[in-house]
Structures are given as C-alpha cells and as structure tokens.
C-alpha positions in Angstrom: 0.0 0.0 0.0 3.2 2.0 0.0 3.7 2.3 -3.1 2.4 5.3 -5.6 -0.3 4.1 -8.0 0.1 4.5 -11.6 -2.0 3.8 -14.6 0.2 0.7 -15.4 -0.8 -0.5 -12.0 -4.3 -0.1 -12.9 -4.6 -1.6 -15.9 -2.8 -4.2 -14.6 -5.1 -4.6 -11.9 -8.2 -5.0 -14.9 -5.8 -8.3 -16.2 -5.7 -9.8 -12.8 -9.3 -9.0 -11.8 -8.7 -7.0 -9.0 -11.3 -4.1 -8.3 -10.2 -0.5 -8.3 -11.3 2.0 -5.7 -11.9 6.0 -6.4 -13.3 8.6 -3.7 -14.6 11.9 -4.6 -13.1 14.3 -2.1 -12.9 18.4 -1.9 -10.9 19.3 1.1 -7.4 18.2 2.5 -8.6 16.2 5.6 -10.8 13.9 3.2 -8.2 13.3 0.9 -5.0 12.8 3.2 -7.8 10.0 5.3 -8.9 8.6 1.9 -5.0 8.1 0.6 -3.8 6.8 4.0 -7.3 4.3 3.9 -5.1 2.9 0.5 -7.4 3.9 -2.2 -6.4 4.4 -5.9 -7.8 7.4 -7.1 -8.7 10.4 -5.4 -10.8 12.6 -7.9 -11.6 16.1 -7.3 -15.2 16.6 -8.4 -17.0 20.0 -9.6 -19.7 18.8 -7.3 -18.0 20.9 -4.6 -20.2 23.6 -6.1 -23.4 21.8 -5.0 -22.6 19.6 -1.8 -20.2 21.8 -0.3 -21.1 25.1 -1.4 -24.8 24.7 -2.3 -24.9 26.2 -5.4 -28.1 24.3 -8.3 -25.6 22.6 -10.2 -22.2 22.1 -10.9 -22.4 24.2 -13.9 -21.7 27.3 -12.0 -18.3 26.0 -10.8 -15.4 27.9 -12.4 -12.0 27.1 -13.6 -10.6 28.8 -10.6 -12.6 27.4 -7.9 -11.9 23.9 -9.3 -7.6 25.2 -9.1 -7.9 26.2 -5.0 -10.1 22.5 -4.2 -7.6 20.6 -6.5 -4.7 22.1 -4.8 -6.3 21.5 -1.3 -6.8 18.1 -2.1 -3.2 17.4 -3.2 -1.6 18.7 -0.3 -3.6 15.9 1.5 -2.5 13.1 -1.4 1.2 11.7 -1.4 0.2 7.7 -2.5 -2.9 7.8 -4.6 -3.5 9.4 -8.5 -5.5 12.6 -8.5 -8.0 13.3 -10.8 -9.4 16.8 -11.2 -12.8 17.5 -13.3 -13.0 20.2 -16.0 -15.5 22.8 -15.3 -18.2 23.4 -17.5 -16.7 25.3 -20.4 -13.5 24.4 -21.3 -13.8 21.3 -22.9 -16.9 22.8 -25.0 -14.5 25.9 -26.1 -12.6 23.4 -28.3 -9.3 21.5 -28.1 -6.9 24.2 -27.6 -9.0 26.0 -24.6 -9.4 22.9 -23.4 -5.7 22.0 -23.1 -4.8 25.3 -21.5 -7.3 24.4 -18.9 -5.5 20.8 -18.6 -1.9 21.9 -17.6 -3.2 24.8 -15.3 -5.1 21.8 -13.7 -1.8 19.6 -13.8 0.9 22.4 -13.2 -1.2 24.6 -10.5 -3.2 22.0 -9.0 -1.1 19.3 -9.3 -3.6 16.8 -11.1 -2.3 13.6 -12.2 -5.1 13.0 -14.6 -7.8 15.1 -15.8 -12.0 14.5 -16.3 -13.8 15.3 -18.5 -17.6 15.2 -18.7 -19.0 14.2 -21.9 -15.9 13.3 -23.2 -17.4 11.1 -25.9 -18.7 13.8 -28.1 -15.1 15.0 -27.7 -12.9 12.4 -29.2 -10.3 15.2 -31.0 -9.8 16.8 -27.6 -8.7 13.5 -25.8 -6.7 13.0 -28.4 -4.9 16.8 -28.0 -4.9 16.4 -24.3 -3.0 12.7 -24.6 -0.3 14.0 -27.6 0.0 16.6 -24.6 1.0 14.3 -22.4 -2.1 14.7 -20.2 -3.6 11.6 -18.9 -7.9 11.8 -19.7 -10.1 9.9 -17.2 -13.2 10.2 -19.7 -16.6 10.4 -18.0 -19.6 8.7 -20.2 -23.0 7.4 -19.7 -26.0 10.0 -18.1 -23.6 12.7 -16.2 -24.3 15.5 -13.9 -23.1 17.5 -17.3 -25.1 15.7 -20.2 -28.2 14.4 -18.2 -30.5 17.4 -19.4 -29.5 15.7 -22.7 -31.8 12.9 -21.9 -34.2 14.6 -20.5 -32.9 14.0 -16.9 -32.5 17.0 -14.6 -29.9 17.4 -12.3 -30.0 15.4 -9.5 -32.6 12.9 -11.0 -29.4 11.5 -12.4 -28.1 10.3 -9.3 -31.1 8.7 -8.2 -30.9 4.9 -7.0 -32.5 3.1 -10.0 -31.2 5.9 -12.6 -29.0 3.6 -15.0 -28.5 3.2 -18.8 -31.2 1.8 -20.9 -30.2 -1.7 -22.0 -31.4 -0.6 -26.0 -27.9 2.1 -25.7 -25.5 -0.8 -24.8 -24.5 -0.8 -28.0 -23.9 2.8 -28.5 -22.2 2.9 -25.6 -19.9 0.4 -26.2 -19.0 2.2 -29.5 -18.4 5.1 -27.4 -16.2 3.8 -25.4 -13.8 2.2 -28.1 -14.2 5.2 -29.3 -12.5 7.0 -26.3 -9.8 4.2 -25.8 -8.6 4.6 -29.6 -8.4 8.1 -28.5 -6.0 7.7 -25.8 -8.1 7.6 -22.9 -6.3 6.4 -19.9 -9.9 5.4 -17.5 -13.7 5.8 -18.0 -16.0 6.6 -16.1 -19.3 5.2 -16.8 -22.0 7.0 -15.2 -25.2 5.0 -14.2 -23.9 2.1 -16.7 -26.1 -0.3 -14.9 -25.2 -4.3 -15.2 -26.3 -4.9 -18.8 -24.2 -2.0 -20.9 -21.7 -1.6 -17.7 -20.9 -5.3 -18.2 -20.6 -5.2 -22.0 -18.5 -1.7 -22.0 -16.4 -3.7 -19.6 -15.7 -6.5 -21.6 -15.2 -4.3 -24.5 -12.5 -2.1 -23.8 -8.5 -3.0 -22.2 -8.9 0.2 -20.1 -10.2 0.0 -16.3 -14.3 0.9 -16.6 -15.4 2.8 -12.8 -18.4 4.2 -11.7 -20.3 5.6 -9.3 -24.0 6.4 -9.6 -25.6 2.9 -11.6 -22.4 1.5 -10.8 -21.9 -1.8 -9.6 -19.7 -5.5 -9.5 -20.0 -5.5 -13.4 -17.2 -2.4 -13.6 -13.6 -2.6 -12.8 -14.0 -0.4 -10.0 -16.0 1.6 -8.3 -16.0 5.5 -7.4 -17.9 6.8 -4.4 -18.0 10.5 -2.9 -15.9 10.5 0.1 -18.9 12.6 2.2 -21.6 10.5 0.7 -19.9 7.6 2.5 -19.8 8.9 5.8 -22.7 10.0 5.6 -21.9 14.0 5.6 -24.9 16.1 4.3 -28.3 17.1 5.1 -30.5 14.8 2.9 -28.4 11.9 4.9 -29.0 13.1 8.2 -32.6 14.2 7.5 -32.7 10.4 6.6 -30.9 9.1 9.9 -33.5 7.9 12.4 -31.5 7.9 15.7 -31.3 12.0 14.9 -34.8 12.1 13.8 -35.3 10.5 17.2 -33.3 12.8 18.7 -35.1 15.8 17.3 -38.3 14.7 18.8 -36.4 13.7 22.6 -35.1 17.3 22.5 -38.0 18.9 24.7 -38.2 16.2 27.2 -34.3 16.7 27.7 -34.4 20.4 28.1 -37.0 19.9 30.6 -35.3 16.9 32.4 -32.2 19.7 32.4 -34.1 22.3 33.9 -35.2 20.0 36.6 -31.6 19.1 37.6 -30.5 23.0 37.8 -33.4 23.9 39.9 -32.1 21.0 42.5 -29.0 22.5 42.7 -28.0 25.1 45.2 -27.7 28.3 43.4 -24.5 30.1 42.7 -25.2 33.0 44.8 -25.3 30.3 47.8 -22.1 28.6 46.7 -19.6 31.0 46.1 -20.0 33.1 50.1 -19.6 29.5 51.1 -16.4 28.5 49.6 -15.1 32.1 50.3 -16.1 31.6 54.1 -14.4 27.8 54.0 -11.5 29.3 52.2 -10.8 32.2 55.1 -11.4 29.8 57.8 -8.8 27.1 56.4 -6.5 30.4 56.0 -6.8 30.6 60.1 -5.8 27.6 60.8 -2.5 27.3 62.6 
C-alpha cells in the first residue's frame, strides 16, 4: 500500500481481476484520510459547487474554484493518482482552450489526470490532451453535465435506479472504443447499470469505474468521500437515531431544567467557599 499508483498498475489490476477504488473528495482532511485508507484514485469533483457550497448545479463551478479544491486536495494526497474534473466550459471551447485548462489543472493543481464530462462527443480533444501528455479519465453514460440531454434533470441523475437503458449498450460500447482509440487512460461510466456496464467492460483494455448505476460489473468503483460517511443534510434528514433525537429534545431540556433547579444556586455557593477558604487560612 506504500507504493504510488500508476496507470500501469491499474490496468494491470483489470488483467488480474482486482477491483479499483476512487473517492470523490474536496478538502485536504478527506483526501490525506482517503489516501492513507489505501485507495487508488482520489478525484476532485465539480460537485464541490453543489454539496459543499450549495450552489443548483455544478455548472456554475469555475476554472478557478476547481484550481484552490484541487490544490487543497493534493496537499492531503502523497500515495494515490489525482484526478481533477473540468469545469463546465473548457472542454466545450474546443481543443486548444481545453488544453490550456489541462496543464493549469496539472501544473497549479497538481492533477495527475484530468476529467472530462461528456468526453465522448469530444474524441479530438482526448486526443490533443493525450499528444499533450495529459492523462484523460473520460466520463460517459447520463452525467451531472449531459443528463438534461436525456431529459434527466440534475439530481434525477443520481437517483438509485437511474442507469442506462439496455437498448444504448451498443452505443455505448462504440463510445467507449471510441474514447480508448483516442488515448483515454480510464472511463468513467456513469449510471452504466449491469447490462451496458458489463458489455463496455468487456469491450475495452482500459479499467471501466463508476459511481452512480455502478456496480460489481465495472472494474471499480467511485464513491464520494462525504456520501460515505454520511456528511450532508438529505443523509442526516434520513438518519433515524437523529430524527429521534429531534423529537427527545423537549423532554431533555426539561429533564435539564429540573436538575438546575435542584441544585444550590451560585449565589449560595460562592460566600460558602469564600467563608471555608478564610477559615482554612486561620488555621494554625
């Protein structure tokens, strides 16, 4: 677990069988706990903008925003790759914006690998970004950035249930030999589900992951760091024991205010240890 991961190592990992593991994480703390827990990837998603900051979408997010969390997050990363996210913008500018954006993300924020959203209606551009040098983790499938596409609005998208129709498998899987042929080093297959995730799998050399829709079918799996512990207000709103907690909370105040009026007041206390105190200070 000492040792740095590389893409080698995780392709190699797809020829042996053995599972990959990616958090999403937007702080130091997360990251530096998430690279010592020995995963593979830590990628640095523009969906800081909504769970962190609570902005609609991650649409908003800006280039900018996305350099100060990526830069947070390798400080916290010594062992695992890091993957940063594009913001909204770039990528659709064309292939020379969109490799300006890469090695600001790679030589300011210290990315290992970039992602892009939609990256398979952007084949020229992974090919610019790999002559670059740049490593692509290409994200596919119904994303936070192409789901209005299908008529999915944001948020719908990561819904449990919310995966890939089986009728697209075989788009999808042309999609995705599209984007290894193109030099991508990863995909990311977003609600693939197990008919097209399984087929996509099977189709490419490069590790499939995934996170919403994902499942045993892929290579790996990616998760959001704050999802998994449970960090957020939709998941405590949905916790029980603080739901029961919430409705407890006026029989413990009053349990509390039962307890201070059977204790001797302060204004009793205090002359008392001052008149203790001056009689121990008589004593021979």
């Amino acid at each position: 677990m000492t040792d740095n991961v590389t893409i080698p190592a995780l392709l190699q990992m797809k020829r042996d069988g053995r599972k990959s593991v990616g958090v999403v994480a937007w702080d130091y703390q997360i990251a530096r706990i998430a690279d010592r827990a020995g995963v593979d990837i830590v990628s640095v998603g523009d969906s800081v903008g909504v769970n962190l900051w609570g902005r609609s979408n991650p649409l908003e997010v800006t280039m900018e925003e996305m350099l100060v969390v990526c830069k947070a997050v390798r400080r916290g990363v010594t062992r695992a790759l890091v993957s940063c996210d594009f913001p909204y913008g770039p990528l659709q500018e064309g292939s020379e914006t969109a490799v300006r954006a890469a090695i600001r993300l790679v030589k300011e924020g210290g990315a290992d690998m970039v992602k892009l959203d939609g990256a398979a209606d952007f084949p020229e551009t992974v090919r610019a970004l790999t002559r670059a040098g740049i490593p692509v983790f290409a994200q596919f499938g119904i994303t936070p950035q192409t789901a209005l596409r299908y008529g999915i609005p944001y948020g719908a998208q990561s819904a449990p249930g919310a995966q890939a129709p089986p009728e697209m498998t075989a788009k999808l899987v042309e999609e995705a030999k599209l984007l290894e042929d193109a030099g991508a080093s990863l995909i990311d297959f977003t609600n693939s589900g197990p008919v097209a995730g399984a087929a996509v799998v099977r189709a490419v050399k490069i590790p499939v992951l995934g996170g919403f829709g994902g499942g045993p079918w892929l290579d790996g799996r990616m998760r959001m760091a704050h999802t998994a512990i449970g960090y957020g207000e939709k998941w405590i709103d949905e916790d029980r024991d603080l739901r029961q907690r919430r409705q407890d909370q006026p029989r413990r105040v009053e349990r509390a205010d039962r307890r201070r009026a059977r204790r001797p007041s302060d204004q009793g206390l205090i002359p008392a240890a001052r008149k203790a105190g001056a009689s121990a200070s008589r004593d021979p």
